[in-house]
C-alpha positions in Angstrom: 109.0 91.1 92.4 109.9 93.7 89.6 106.5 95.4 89.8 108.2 96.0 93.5 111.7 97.5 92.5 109.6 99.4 90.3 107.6 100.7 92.8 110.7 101.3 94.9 112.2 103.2 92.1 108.9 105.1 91.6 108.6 106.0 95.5 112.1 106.8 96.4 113.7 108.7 93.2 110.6 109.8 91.5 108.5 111.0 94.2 108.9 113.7 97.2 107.1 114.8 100.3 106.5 118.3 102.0 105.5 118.6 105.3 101.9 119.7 106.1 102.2 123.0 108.3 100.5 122.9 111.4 100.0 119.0 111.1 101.6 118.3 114.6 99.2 120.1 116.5 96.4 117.3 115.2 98.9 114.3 114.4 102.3 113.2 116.4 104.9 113.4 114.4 102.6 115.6 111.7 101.5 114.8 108.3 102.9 115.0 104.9 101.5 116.2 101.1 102.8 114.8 98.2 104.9 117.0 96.5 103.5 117.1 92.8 105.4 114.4 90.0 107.2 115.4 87.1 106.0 114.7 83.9 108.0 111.5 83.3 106.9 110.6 87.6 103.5 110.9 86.1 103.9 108.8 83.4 105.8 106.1 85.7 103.1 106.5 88.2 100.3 105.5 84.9 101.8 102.6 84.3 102.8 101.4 87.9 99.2 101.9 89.0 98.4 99.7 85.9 100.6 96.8 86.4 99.4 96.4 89.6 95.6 97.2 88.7 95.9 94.2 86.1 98.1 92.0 89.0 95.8 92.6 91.7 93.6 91.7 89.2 94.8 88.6 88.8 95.1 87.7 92.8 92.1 88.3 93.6 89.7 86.1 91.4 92.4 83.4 92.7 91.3 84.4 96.1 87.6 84.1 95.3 87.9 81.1 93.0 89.3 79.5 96.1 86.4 81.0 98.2 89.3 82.9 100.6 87.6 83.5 103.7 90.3 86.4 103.6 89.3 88.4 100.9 88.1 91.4 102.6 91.6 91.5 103.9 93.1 91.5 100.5 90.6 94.4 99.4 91.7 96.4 102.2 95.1 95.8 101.6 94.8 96.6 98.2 93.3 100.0 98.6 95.3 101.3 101.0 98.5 100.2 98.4 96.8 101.8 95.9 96.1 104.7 97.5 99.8 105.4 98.1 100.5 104.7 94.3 98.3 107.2 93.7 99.5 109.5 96.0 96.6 111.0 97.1 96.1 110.9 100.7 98.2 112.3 103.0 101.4 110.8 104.3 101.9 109.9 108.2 106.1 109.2 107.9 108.6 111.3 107.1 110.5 110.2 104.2 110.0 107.8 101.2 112.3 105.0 102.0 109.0 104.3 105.1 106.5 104.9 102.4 107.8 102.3 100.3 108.3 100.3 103.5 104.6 100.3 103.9 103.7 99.8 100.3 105.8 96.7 100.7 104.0 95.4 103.8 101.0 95.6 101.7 102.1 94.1 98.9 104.0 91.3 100.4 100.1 90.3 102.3 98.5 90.7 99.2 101.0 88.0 97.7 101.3 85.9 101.2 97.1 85.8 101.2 97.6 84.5 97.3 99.9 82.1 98.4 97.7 80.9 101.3 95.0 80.4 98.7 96.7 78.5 96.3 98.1 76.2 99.0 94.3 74.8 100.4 
């Protein structure tokens, strides 16, 4: 839960988006860059990326010491979270309170598929 309010912090005070020109032509709604971070956003972003690297980690040899049927799931999930963390790809919503809202989704199935694991 604080690698979360980190990420929160990181996403929504640290980070910015600028609208891709021409993006609603190809995508409803249109696309978004990320805008690039400060030096100390940078810094935040190294260590964000990993603390969750090394939890991730952590959760997934859980998953496959329990022989998860559901770790192709988790992998998915995981890329797509650390893809935003990153910041690389481009960005389908318009402002960073939904990014984080989608990190968050990813983050809490990551944990819920841990969970599930643990329980059997």
């Amino acid at each position: 839960m604080e690698l979360e309010e980190k990420i929160k912090t990181f996403i929504t005070a640290q980070s910015a988006l600028d609208f891709f020109e021409g993006s609603t032509a190809v995508v409803e709604g249109g696309a978004y860059s990320w805008r690039p971070l400060s030096s100390a956003g940078a810094e935040m972003q190294y260590k964000l990326c990993k603390e969750y690297v090394e939890l991730a980690a952590q959760g997934r040899l859980t998953l496959e010491q329990k022989e998860s049927p559901y770790l192709k799931t988790f992998d998915e999930s995981y890329h797509v979270a650390l893809g935003y963390l990153y910041q690389q790809d481009l960005v389908f919503v318009p402002t960073l309170e939904e990014v984080f809202g989608i990190l968050k989704k990813e983050i809490d199935l990551q944990r819920f598929l841990i969970i599930q694991a643990l329980a059997e």
